[in-house]
ZATOR-37782 format. One record per residue (C-alpha): y, z, x; residue in three letters. Coordinates in steps of 0.2 Angstrom, whole numbers, plus 5000, padded with zeros to 4 digits. Example, Ala and Ser with C-alpha at 12.3 -4.5 7.8 and 13.67 -1.06 7.14 Angstrom:
<atoms>
497850395062ALA;499550365068SER;
</atoms>
This chain:
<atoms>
507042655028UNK;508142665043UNK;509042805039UNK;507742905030UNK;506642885047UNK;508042955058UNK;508443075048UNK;506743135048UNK;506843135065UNK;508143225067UNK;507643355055UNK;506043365064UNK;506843375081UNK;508143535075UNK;506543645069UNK;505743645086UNK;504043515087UNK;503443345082UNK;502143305073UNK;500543225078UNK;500143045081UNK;498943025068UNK;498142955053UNK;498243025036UNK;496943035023UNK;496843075006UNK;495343114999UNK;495143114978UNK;494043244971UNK;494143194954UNK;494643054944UNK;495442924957UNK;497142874956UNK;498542754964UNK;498542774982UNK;500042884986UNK;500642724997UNK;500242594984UNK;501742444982UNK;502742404969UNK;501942234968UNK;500042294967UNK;500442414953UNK;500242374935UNK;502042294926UNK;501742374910UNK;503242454903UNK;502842624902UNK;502842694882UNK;504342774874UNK;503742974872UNK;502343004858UNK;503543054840UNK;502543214840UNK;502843264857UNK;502943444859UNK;504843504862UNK;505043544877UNK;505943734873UNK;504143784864UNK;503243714882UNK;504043834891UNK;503343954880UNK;501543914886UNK;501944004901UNK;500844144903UNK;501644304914UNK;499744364913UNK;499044214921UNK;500544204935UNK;500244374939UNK;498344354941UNK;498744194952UNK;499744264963UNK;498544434964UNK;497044334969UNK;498244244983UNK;498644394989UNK;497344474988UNK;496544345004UNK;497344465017UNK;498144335026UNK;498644135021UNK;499344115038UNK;498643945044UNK;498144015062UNK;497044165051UNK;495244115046UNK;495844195029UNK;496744045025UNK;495143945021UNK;494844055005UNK;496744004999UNK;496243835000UNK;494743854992UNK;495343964977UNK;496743834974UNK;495443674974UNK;494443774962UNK;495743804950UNK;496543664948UNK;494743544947UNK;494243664930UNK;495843574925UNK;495543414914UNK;496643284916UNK;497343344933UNK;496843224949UNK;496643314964UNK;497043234981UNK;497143334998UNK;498343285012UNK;497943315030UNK;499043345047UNK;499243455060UNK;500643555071UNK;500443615089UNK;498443585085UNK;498443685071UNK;497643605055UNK;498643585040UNK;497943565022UNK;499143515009UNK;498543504990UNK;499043374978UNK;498943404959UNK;499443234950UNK;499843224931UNK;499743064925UNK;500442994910UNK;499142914898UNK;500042754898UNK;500442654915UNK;502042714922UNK;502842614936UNK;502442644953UNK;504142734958UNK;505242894949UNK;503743024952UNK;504343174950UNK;503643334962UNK;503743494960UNK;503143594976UNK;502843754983UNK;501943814999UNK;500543924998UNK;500443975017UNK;501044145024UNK;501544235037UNK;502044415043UNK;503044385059UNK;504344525054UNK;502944655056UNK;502844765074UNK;501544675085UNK;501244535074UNK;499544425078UNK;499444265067UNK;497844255068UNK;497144445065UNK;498744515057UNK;498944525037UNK;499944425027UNK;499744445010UNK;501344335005UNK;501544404986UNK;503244354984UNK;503144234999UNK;502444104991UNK;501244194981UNK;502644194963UNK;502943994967UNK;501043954971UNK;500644044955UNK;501943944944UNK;501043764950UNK;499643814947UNK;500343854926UNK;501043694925UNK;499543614930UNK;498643684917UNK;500043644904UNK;500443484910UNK;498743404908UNK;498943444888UNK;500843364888UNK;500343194896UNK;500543104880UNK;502143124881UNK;502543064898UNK;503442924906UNK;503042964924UNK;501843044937UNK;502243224940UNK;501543284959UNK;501143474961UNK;501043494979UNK;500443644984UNK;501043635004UNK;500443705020UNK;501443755036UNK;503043775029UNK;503043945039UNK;503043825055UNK;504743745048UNK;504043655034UNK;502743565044UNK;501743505030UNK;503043435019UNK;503743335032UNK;502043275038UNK;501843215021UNK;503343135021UNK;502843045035UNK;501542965028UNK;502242895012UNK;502542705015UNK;504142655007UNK;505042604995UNK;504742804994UNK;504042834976UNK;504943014971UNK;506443014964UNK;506743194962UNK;506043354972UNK;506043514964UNK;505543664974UNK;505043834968UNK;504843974982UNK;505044154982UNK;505644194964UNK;504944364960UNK;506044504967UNK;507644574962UNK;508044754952UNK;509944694954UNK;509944524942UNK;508944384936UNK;510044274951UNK;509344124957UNK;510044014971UNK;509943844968UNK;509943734987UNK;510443574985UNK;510243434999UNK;511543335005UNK;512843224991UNK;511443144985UNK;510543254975UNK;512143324967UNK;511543244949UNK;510043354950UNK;510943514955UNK;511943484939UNK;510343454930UNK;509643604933UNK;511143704928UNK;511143614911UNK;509643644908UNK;509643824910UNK;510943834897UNK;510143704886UNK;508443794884UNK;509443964885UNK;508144004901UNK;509444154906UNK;509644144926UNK;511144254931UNK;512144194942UNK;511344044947UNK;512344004962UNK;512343814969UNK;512143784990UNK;512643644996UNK;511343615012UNK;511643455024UNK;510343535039UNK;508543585040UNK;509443765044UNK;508543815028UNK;506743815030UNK;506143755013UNK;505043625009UNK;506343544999UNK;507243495016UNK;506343345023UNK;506343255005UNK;508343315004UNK;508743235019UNK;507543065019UNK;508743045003UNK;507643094989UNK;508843184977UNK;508043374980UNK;508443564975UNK;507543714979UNK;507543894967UNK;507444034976UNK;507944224975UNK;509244224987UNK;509444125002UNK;510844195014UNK;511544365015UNK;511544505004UNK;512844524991UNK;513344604975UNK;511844514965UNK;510544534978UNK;510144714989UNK;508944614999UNK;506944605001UNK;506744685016UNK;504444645014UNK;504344485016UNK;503644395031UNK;502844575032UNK;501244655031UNK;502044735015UNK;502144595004UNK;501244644990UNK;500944614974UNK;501844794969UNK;503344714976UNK;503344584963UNK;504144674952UNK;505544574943UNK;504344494934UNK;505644424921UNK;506444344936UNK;504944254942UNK;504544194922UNK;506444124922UNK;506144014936UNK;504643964930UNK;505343904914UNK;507043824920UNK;505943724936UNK;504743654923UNK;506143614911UNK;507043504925UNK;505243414928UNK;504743354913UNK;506543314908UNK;506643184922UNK;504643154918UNK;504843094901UNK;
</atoms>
């Protein structure tokens, strides 16, 4: 615990704030489930059930995928204005996400909240449960933030300024919301809990990942993070790049990769990044350096190449959903994060 703390600290100290001294909640607004901080010896010592004969493979799950619904997903987000957590807009993104996902039977919704600087943060929590026990440990999250911002844009005002966020983080946003509707038909044939978390403030340097962090007691429950984030953009080639965090989560990394080969998902290149700091801002950071084994797919993180001309609208007012427009890209990464997930999950 030791370690994981300082390095939180550290990480939380390189992006420029703390956060706040304060309690968090969680509030279940459906079914209830174990708290998030439950112990190993409260929880139930049933052996969790070997996956159902007639489990759905997971090549044809991927298939459930819908483009149409991903698309109207991340249109609606958009569509806000603004999901900057300084503009009053942000309130209808939370509310659109909450609706959602409660039409969604057999999804538990829990909301986490902190703040940064004295700015609310709101992050979402979609839990898929197997229908057996599990143990209290090896959850599997997927995560994506849903906030915004436009601070790339000529006389930029958080708090009056558009920022529509299509592509940043509209596309990942979109995909969590798809596998929570998917999932909740494929717990049969888990072994483990699968966390959507939809987070907040990672525009304020991940800020409500690693408040969420924060808050977990330990012996820290995940056992891998997966991180989906700005996946739609690129008339170049279907790349993707693939951060992984620290040595630890070097087994993961090669996960992925084998499972883009073994569902025959088609990301091309798919280029591995080593990451040991919190010099990339994604919310697969804090969990990377706490010691949670932890990847993060996105477009293209670093500078432009041969496989990427560069998206040169987001964090700006012109992020919209006409920029989207590798659309086959944005499916790919859809398919080869959910493939990783319910690998490790059953």
């Amino acid at each position: 615990m030791g370690r994981r703390l300082l390095a939180l600290a550290v990480l939380l100290a390189s992006c420029g704030g703390a956060l706040p001294n304060q309690t968090f909640r969680y509030e279940a607004t459906e079914q209830p489930s174990p708290s998030l901080g439950e112990s190993a010896a409260s929880a139930s010592a049933t052996i969790a059930p070997t996956p159902a004969p007639t489990a759905r493979p997971i090549a044809a799950v991927l298939e459930r995928i819908d483009p149409a619904k991903l698309n109207d997903h991340m249109v609606a987000l958009a569509s806000f204005g603004s999901r900057d957590v300084r503009n009053p807009s942000h309130a209808k993104a939370v509310g659109y996400l909450k609706e959602q996902l409660a039409a969604i039977g057999g999804v538990t919704v829990e909301t986490h909240r902190a703040a940064y600087n004295g700015v609310p943060l709101e992050n979402i929590l979609a839990i898929i449960d197997p229908l057996a026990p599990a143990a209290p440990n090896g959850w599997v999250m997927i995560c994506a933030h849903y906030d915004s911002i436009s601070n790339r844009t000529a006389n930029w005002n958080p708090a009056t300024s558009a920022a529509p966020g299509a592509d940043d983080n509209g596309t990942g946003t979109a995909a969590l919301l798809e596998y929570a509707r998917i999932l909740a038909q494929e717990r049969a044939s888990l072994r483990q809990r699968i966390v959507l978390a939809f987070f907040d403030g990672e525009e304020l340097f991940f800020k409500g990942s690693a408040a969420y962090l924060g808050s977990l007691e330990t012996p820290l429950p995940y056992a891998a993070v997966i991180n989906i984030d700005m996946v739609g953009f690129n008339p170049i080639a279907d790349r993707l790049d693939l951060i992984w965090y620290t040595a630890g989560s070097a087994g993961l990394r090669d996960r992925v990769v084998a499972a883009n080969d073994r569902y025959q998902i088609g990301v091309s290149p798919l280029q591995a990044q080593l990451a040991t700091t919190g010099a990339t801002i994604l919310d697969a950071a804090p969990f990377g350096l706490a010691g949670i084994p932890a990847v993060a797919l996105v477009q293209r993180y670093g500078e432009n190449d041969a496989t990427f001309p560069g998206n040169y609208t987001f964090h700006t007012v012109n992020d919209t959903p006409d920029k989207v427009t590798n659309k086959r890209l944005w499916l790919k990464a859809a398919k080869l994060t959910l493939a990783t997930a319910l690998e490790l999950a059953r």
